[in-house]
C-alpha positions as CSV (number, residue, x, y, z in Angstrom):
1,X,30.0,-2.3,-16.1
2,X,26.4,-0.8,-17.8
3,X,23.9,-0.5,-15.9
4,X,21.7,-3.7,-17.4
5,X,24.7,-5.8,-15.7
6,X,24.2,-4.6,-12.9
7,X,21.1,-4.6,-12.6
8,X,20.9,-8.1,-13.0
9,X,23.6,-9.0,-10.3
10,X,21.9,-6.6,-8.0
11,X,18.1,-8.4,-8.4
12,X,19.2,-11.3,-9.0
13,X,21.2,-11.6,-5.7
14,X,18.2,-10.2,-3.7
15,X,16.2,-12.8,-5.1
16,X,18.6,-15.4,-4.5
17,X,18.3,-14.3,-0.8
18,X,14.8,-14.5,-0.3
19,X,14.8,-18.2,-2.0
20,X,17.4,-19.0,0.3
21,X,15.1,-17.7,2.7
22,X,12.2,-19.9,2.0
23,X,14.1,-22.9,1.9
24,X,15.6,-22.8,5.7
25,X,12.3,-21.6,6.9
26,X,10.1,-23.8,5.1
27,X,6.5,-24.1,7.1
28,X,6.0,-27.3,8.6
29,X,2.6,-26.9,10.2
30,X,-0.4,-24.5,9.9
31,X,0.5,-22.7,12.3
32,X,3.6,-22.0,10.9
33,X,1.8,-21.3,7.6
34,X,-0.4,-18.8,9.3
35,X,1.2,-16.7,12.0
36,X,5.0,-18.3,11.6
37,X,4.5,-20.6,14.9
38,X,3.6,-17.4,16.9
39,X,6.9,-17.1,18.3
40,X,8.5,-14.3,16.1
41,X,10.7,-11.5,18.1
42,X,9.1,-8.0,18.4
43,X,11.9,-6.5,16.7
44,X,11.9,-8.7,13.9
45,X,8.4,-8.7,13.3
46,X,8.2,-4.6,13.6
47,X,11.2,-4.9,10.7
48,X,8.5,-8.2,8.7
49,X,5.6,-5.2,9.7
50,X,7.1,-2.5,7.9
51,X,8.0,-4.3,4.9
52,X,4.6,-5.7,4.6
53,X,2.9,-2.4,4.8
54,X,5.2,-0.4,2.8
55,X,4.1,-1.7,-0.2
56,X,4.9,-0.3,-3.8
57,X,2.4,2.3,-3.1
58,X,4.4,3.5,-0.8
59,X,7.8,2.9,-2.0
60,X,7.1,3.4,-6.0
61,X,3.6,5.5,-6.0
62,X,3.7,7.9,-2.9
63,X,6.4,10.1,-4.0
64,X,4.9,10.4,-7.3
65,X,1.4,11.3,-6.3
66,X,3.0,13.6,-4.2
67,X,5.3,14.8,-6.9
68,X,2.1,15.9,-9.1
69,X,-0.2,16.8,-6.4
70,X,2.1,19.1,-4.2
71,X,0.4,19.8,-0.5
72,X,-2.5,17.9,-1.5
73,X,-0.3,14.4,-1.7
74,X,-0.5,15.0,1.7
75,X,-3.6,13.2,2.3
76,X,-1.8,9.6,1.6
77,X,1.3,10.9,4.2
78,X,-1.4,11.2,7.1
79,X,-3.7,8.9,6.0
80,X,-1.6,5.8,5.6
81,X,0.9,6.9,8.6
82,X,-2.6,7.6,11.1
83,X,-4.0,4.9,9.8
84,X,-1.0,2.3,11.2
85,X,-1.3,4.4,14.5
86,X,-5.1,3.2,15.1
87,X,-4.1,0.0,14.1
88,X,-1.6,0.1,16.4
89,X,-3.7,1.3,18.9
90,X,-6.8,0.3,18.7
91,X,-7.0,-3.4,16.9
92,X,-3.8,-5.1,16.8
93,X,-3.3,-5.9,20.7
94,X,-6.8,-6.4,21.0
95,X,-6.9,-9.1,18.3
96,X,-3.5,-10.5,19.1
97,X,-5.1,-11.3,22.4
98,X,-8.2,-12.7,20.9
99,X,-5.6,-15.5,19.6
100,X,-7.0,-16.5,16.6
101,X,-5.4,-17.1,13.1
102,X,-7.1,-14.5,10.4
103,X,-9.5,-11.8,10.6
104,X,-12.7,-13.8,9.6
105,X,-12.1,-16.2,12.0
106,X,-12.1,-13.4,14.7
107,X,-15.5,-11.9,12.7
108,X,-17.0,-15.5,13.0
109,X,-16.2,-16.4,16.7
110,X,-17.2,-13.0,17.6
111,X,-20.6,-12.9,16.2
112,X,-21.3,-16.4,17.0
113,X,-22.1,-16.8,13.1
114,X,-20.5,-18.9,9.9
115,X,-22.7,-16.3,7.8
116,X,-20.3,-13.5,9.5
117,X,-17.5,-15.5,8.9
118,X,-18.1,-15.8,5.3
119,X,-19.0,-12.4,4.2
120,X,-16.0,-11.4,6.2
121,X,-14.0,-13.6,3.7
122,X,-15.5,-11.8,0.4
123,X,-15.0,-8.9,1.6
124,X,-11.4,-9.6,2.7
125,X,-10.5,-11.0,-0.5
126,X,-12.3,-8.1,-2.6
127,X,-10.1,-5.3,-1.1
128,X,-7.0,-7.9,-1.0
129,X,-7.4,-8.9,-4.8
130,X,-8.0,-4.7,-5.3
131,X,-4.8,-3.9,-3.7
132,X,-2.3,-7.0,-5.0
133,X,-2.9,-5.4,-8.6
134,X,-1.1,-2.4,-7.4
135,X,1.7,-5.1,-6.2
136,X,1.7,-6.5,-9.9
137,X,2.3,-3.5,-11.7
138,X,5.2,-2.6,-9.5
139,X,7.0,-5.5,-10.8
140,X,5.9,-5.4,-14.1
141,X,7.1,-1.3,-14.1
142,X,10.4,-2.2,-12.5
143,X,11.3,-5.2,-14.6
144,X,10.2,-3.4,-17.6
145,X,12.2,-0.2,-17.4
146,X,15.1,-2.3,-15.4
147,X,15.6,-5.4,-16.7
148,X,14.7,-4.6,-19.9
149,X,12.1,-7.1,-20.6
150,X,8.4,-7.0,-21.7
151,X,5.9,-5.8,-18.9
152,X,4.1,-9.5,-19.0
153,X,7.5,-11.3,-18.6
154,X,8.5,-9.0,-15.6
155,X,5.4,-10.0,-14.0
156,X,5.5,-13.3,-14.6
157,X,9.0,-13.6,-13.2
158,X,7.8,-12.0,-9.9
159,X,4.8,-14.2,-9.7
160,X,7.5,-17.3,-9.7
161,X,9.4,-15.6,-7.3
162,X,6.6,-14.8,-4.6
163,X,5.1,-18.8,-5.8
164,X,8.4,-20.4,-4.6
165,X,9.2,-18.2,-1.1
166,X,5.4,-17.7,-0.3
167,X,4.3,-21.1,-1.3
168,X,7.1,-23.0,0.5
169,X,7.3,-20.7,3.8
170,X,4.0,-20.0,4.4
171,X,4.1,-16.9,6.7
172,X,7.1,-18.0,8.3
173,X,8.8,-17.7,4.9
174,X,7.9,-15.0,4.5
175,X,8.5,-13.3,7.5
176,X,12.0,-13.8,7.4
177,X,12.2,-13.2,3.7
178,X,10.2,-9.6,4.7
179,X,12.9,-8.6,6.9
180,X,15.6,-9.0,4.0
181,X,13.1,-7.1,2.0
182,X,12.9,-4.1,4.4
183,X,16.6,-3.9,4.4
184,X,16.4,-3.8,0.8
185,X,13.7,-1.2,0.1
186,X,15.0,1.1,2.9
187,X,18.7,1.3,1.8
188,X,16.9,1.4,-2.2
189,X,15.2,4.5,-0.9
190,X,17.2,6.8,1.7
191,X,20.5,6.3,-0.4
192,X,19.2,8.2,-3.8
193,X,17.5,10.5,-1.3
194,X,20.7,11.4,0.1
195,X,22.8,11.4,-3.1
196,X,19.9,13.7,-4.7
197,X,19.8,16.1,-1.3
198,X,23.4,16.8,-1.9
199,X,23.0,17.6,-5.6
200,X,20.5,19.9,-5.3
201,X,21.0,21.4,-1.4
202,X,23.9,20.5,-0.2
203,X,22.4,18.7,2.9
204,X,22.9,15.1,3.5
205,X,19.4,14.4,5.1
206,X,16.7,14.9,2.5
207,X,14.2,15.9,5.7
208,X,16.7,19.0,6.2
209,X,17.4,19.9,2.2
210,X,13.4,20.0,1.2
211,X,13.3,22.7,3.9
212,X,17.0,24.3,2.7
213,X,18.2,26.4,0.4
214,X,19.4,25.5,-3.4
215,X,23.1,24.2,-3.4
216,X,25.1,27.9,-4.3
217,X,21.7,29.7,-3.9
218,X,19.9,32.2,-1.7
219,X,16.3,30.3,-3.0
220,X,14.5,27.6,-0.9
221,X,13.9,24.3,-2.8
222,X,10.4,24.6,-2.5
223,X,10.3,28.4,-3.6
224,X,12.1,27.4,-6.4
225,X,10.1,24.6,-7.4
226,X,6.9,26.7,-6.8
227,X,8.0,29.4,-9.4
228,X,8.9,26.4,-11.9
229,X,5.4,24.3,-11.6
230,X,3.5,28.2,-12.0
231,X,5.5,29.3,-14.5
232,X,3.9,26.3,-16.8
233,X,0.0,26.8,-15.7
234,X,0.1,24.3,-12.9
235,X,-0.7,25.0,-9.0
236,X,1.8,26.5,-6.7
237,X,3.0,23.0,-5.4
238,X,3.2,24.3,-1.9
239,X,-0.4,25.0,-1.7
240,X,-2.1,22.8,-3.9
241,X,-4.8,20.5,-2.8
242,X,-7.2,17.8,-3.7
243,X,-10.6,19.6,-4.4
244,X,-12.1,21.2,-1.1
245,X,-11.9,20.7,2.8
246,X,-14.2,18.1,3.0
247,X,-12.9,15.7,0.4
248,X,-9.4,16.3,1.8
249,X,-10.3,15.3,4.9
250,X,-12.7,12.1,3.9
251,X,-10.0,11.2,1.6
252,X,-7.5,11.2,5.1
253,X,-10.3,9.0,6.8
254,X,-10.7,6.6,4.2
255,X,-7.2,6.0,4.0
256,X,-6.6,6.2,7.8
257,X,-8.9,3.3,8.4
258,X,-8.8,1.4,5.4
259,X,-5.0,1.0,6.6
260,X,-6.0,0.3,10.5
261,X,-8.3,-2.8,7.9
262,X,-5.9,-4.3,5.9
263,X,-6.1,-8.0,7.0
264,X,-2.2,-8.2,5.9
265,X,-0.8,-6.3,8.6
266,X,-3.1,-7.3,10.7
267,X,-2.7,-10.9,10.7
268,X,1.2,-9.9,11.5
269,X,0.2,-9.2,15.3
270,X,-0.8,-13.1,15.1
271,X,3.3,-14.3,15.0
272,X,4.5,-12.0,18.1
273,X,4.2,-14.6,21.7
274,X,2.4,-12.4,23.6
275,X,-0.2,-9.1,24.0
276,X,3.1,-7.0,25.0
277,X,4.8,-7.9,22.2
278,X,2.4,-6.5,19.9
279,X,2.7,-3.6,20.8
280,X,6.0,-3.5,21.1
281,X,6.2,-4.5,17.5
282,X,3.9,-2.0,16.7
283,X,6.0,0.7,18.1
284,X,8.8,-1.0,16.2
285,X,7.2,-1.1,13.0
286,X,6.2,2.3,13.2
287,X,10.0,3.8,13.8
288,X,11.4,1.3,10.7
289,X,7.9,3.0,8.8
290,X,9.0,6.7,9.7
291,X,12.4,6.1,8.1
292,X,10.7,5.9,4.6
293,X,7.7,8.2,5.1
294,X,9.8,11.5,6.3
295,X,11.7,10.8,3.4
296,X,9.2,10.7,0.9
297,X,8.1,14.5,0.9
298,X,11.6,15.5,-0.3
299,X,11.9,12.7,-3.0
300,X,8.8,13.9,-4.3
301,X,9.6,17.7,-4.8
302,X,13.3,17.2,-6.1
303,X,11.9,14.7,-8.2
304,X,9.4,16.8,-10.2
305,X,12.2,19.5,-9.8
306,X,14.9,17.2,-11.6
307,X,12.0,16.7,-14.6
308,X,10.9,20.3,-14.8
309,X,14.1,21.9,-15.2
310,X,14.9,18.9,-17.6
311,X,11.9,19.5,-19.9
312,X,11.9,23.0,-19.3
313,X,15.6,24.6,-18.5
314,X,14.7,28.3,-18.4
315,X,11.6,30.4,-18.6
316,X,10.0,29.7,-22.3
317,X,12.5,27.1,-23.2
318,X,11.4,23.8,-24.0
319,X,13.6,20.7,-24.7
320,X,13.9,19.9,-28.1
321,X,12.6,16.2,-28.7
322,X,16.0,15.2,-30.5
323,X,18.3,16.2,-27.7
324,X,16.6,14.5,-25.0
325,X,18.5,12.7,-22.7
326,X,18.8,8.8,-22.3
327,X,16.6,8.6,-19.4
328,X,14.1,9.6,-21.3
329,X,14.9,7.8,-23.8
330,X,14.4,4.4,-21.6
331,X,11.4,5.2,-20.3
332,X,9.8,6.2,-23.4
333,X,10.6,2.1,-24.9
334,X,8.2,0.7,-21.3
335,X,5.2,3.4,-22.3
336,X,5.3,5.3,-19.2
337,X,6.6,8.4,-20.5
338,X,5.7,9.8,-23.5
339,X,5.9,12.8,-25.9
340,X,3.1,14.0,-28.7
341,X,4.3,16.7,-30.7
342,X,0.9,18.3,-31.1
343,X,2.2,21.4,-32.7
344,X,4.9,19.9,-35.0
345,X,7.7,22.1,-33.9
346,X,9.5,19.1,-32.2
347,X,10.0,20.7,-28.8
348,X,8.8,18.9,-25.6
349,X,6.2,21.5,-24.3
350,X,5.2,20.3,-20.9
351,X,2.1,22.6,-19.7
352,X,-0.8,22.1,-17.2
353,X,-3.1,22.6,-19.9
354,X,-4.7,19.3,-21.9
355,X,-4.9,20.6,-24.9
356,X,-1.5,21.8,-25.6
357,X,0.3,19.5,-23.3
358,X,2.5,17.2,-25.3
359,X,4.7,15.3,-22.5
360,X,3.3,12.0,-20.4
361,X,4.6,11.2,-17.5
362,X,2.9,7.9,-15.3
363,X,3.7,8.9,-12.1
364,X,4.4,5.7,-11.3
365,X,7.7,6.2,-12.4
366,X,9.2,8.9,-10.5
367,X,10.9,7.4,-7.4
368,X,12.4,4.9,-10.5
369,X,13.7,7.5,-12.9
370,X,14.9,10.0,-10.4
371,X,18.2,8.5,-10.0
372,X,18.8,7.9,-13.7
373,X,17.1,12.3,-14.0
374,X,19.7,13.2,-11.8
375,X,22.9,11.0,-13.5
376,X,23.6,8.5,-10.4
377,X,25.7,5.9,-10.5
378,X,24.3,2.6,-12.2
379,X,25.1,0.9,-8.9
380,X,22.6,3.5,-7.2
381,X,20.1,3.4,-10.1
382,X,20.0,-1.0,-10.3
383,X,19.6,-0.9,-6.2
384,X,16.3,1.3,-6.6
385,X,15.0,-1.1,-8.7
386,X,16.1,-3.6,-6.6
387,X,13.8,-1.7,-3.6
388,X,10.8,-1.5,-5.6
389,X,10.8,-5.2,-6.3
390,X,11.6,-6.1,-2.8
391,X,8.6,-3.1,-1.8
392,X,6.3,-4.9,-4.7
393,X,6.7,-8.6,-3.4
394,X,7.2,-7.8,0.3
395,X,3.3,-6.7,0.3
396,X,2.2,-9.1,-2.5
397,X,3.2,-12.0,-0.7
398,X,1.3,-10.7,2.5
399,X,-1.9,-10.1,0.9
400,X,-1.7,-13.4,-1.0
401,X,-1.3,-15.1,1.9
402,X,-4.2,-13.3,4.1
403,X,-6.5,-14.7,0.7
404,X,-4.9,-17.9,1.0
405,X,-5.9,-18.6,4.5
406,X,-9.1,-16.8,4.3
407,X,-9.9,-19.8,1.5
408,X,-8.2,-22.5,3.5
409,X,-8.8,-21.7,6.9
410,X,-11.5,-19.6,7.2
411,X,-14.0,-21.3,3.9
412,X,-12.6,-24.9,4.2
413,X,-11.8,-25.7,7.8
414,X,-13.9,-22.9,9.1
415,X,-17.5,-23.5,6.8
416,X,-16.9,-26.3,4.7
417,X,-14.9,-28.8,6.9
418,X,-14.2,-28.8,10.1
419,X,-12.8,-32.1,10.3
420,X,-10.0,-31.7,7.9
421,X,-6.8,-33.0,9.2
422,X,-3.9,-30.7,10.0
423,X,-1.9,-32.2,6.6
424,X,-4.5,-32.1,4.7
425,X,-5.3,-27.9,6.0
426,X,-2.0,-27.4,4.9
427,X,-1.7,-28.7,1.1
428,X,-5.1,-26.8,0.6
429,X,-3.4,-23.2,2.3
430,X,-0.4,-23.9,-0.5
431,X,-3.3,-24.5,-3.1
432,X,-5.1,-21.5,-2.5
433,X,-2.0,-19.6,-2.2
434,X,-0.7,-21.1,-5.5
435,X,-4.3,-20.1,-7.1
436,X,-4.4,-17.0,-5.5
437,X,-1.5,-15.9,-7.5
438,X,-2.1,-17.2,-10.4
439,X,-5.5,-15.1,-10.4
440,X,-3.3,-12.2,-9.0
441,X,-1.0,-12.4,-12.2
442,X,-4.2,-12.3,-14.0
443,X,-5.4,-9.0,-13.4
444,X,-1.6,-7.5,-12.7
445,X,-1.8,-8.0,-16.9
446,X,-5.9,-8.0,-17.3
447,X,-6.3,-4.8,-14.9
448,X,-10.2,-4.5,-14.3
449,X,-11.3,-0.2,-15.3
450,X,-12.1,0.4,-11.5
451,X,-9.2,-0.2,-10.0
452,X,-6.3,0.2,-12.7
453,X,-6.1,3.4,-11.8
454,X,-5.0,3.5,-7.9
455,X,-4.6,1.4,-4.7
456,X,-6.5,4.2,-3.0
457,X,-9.5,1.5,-3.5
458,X,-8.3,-0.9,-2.2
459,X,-8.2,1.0,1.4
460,X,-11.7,2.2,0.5
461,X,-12.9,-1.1,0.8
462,X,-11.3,-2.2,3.6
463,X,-12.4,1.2,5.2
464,X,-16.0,0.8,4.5
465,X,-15.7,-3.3,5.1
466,X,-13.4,-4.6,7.4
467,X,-12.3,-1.3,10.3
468,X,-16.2,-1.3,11.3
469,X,-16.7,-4.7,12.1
470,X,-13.4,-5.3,14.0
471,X,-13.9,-2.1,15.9
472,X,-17.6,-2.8,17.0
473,X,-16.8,-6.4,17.6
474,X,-13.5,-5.2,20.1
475,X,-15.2,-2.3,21.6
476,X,-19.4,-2.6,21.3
477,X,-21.0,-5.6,22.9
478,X,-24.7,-5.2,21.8
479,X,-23.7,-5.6,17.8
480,X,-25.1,-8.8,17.1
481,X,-24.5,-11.3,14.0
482,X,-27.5,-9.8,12.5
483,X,-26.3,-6.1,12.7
484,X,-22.4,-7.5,11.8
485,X,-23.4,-9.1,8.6
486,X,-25.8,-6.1,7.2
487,X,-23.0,-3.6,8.3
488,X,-20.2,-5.4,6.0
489,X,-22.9,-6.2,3.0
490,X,-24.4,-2.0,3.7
491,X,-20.4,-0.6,4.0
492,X,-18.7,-2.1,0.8
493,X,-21.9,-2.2,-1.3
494,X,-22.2,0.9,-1.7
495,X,-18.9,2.0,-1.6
496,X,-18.8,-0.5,-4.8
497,X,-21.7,1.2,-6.3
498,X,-20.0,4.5,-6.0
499,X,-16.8,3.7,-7.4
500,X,-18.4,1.8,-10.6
501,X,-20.5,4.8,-10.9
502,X,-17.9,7.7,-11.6
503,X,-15.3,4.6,-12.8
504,X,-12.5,5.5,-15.4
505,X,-12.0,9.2,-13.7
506,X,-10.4,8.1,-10.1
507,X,-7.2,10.0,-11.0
508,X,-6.2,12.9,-12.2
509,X,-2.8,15.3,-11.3
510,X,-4.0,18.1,-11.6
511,X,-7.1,19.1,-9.7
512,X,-8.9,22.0,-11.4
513,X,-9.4,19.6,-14.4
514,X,-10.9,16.7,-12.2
515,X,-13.4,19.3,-10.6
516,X,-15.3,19.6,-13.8
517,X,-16.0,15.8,-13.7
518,X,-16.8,15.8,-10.2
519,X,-20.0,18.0,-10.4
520,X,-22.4,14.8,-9.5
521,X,-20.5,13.6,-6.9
522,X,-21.5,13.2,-3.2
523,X,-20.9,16.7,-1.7
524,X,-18.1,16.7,-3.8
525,X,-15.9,13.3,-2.8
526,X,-14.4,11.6,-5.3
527,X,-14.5,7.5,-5.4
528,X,-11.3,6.8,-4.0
529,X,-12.1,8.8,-0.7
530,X,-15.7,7.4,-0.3
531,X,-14.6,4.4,1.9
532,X,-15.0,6.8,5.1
533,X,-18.9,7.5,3.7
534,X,-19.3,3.6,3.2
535,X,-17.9,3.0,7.1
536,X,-20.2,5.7,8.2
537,X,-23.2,3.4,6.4
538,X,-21.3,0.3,8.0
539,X,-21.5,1.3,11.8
540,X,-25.1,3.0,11.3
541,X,-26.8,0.1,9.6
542,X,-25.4,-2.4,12.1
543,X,-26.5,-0.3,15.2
544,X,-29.8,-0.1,13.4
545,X,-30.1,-3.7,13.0
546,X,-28.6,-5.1,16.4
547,X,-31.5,-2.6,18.2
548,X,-34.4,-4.2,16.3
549,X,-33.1,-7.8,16.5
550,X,-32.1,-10.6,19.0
551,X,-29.8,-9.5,22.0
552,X,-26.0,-10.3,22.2
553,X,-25.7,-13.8,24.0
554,X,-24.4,-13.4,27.5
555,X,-21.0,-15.7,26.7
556,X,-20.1,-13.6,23.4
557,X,-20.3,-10.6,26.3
558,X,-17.8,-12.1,28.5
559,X,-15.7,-12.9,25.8
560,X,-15.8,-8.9,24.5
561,X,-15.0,-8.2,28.2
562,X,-12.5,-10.4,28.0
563,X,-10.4,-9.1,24.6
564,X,-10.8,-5.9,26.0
565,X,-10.0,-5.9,29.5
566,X,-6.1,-6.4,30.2
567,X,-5.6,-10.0,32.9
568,X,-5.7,-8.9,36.8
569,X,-7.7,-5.7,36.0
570,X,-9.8,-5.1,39.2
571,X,-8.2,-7.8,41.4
572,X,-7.3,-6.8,45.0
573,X,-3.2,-6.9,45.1
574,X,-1.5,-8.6,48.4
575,X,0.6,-5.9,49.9
């Protein structure tokens, strides 16, 4: 059976599934709409967690940033795995106790303050909106190469897909449908991984054969893929990094915190039944997370080994343009990969330098192609594709609904209306949810410059918007509305500012040619890592603002003391 057959069996069963799915857990109320009744079971919802958080960034982009970026694609590794650890930690039992429905709502109650509420809302829709155009053009690259349709079709397909499971379920759709995913995406990702490992090492667990020797070799993988990468002009993949120590580091805080932010996987800590069971979830989450993250590192390097010795077989050999393989073939028809023979001698000369470098790659495309690089099965090669959709939606349908019910609950019932009945709450969550993807679709085929580019932004904002104000209103009771609202307006301002600034440069592979650009930025951080710079504005302009303004009421004190401290804290015990 070819492989387009497949394919199409494969995805189309999955999405059958999570129909399927939708239809037996169809939301009845708003509560199941928002936070799935609040009864789901820790293990499940770590499972629903995972899925939601391991978005195509993770499943379709980390592998190839790290592919092209070596040791520095490390900052995304311990940036989006520490960032789920503060989250974790620090915010989601915490808010889960708080007890209410969406992270405005918590911003508004807090600060005693509709104005908090709302600004919370813009900016939870600004890095939501930011991040779900990642989510688009996974389905649009996966459909394209897979299904062999146009990238606009592929998208618009998803779009139905997440419309009829996210629309109908609410989040108790798609909780359950999130669970199916996970199993999906993980299978989608480990099984390659393992078939690859074997090729190239001889060692089942990828984990084991990045650190291993070549299959019939005395050479270590990443030896060997170090002499390959230098051999061409670019950095020694094993010590490569993103610009200097600082940026590195910012870059790891930005991400860290813009994960602990994400409203998405917050809001998840909402459907558990109790505080314990947060955490629990949490912890569960983080193991079903771990499986796909230590896996990751190894996909990356055998992936840009697979292309290198492709393009380039042996030491000043390049492959002629007539004999490539079919992989390459396919991927040249979606755009992704492409070949200009600058020098008209018809051989694909792959080199770190601009000028004379003829081959591009979208790195968007290496967890995708790998399997095809490395001459898998087609059943192998139509369930990756099958894993990046599921990856793609899974997080899609998470952030559309955080905008939904930021509109719904947080705008309509929360500001607009409070008096709107429980039916009529509910037909205007599906509304927004329905108009949140349609706008999503939108800009998945209208990218705007700014954020095209990465999902690294998205973080950003949520680092320099959302982490501040949920940590100062958990852990700070003298941040007042006043201090609140400037913090949020101060944080993603100018981390906005920043990014608009130096837009239309927010990625390149290779670093040495991204330094040259960078000469007017802030002591030398680039605009995806400046999220971290715009929390640090966040927490100083609200402390600045709550000193010189009206105290925190005494009640909004209690109820501080009350998120934080755990019940029976303090209280004699009968012996």
């Amino acid at each position: 059976m070819d492989l387009k057959t497949i394919t199409y069996i494969v995805v189309g069963a999955t999405f059958l599934l999570y129909i399927g799915i939708a239809i037996w857990a169809r939301a009845g109320s708003t509560k199941e709409f928002y936070v799935a009744g609040g009864g789901v079971n820790p293990i499940a919802n770590g499972m629903a967690t995972a899925a939601d958080w391991m978005s195509a960034a993770s499943f379709i982009s980390m592998a190839g940033l790290i592919a092209f970026m070596g040791y520095g694609g490390s900052v995304f590794l311990m940036g989006w795995t520490g960032g789920y650890v503060l989250l974790a930690l620090l915010l989601a039992p915490y808010l889960r106790k708080f007890g209410k429905f969406t992270v405005p709502e918590f911003v508004g109650e807090r600060f005693y303050s509709k104005t908090a509420r709302v600004v919370a809302v813009a900016c939870l829709i600004i890095a939501s909106v930011t991040y779900v155009i990642g989510q688009m053009k996974g389905v649009g690259v996966a459909f394209g190469r897979f299904l062999e349709v146009e990238y606009a079709t592929g998208l618009m397909i998803g779009m139905v897909i997440v419309f009829i499971y996210a629309v109908m379920g609410g989040m108790k759709g798609i909780t359950y449908t999130q669970i199916a995913q996970y199993c999906v995406l993980i299978l989608a990702y480990t099984i390659p991984a393992i078939f690859i490992s074997l090729q190239l090492t001889g060692h089942p667990l990828p984990q084991i054969g990045l650190g291993g020797t070549m299959a019939g070799s005395d050479q270590y993988l990443l030896d060997r893929l170090d002499q390959v990468v230098t051999e061409l002009g670019f950095s020694q993949y094993t010590t490569q990094v993103r610009g200097d120590t600082l940026n590195m580091f910012v870059y790891t805080m930005s991400l860290m915190i813009g994960t602990a932010g994400l409203p998405h996987v917050i809001i998840r800590f909402f459907t558990v039944p109790k505080v314990r069971d947060a955490r629990t979830s949490a912890g569960w989450a983080l193991i079903f997370i771990a499986i796909l993250y230590t896996t990751a590192p190894a996909v990356a390097a055998m992936a840009r080994l697979n292309l290198m010795d492709t393009v380039n077989p042996a030491p000043g050999q390049y492959l002629a343009y007539d004999e490539r393989p079919a992989w390459f073939n396919n991927w040249e028809k979606t755009g992704l990969l492409g070949f200009d023979d600058k020098n008209g001698d018809g051989l694909i000369q792959y080199t770190s330098n601009p000028e004379t470098n003829e081959l591009r790659v979208d790195r968007d495309i290496m967890v995708l192609a790998n399997p095809e690089i490395a001459k898998l099965p087609n059943w192998v090669i139509a369930l990756v594709a099958a894993g990046g959709l599921a990856a793609a939606l899974s997080t899609a349908a998470g952030l559309l609904l955080a905008i939904s019910s930021a509109i719904s609950h947080d705008l309509i019932k929360g500001v607009i209306n409070p008096r709107i009945s429980e039916k009529k709450e509910l037909l205007a969550s599906r509304i927004s949810m329905a108009v949140a993807i349609a706008v999503a679709g939108y800009l998945g085929l209208n990218p705007p410059g700014f954020a095209a580019g990465t999902v690294a932004l998205a973080f950003g904002l949520a680092a320099s918007s959302i982490f501040p104000v949920l940590m100062m209103g958990i852990f700070s009771k003298s941040i007042n509305k006043e201090g609140a609202i400037a913090g949020m307006i101060t944080g993603i301002s100018i981390t906005l500012f920043y990014v608009f600034q130096h837009k239309g440069i927010l990625f390149v592979a290779d670093w040495r040619y991204l330094e040259s650009w960078g000469n007017n930025w802030f002591f030398g951080i680039e605009p995806n890592a400046f999220g971290a710079v715009g929390a640090v504005f966040n927490f100083a302009i609200a402390y600045a603002v709550s000193r010189v303004t009206a105290e925190t009421p005494q009640e909004v004190k209690d109820l501080v003391e009350h998120v934080r401290v755990p019940a029976g804290a303090g209280q004699a015990q009968d012996h």
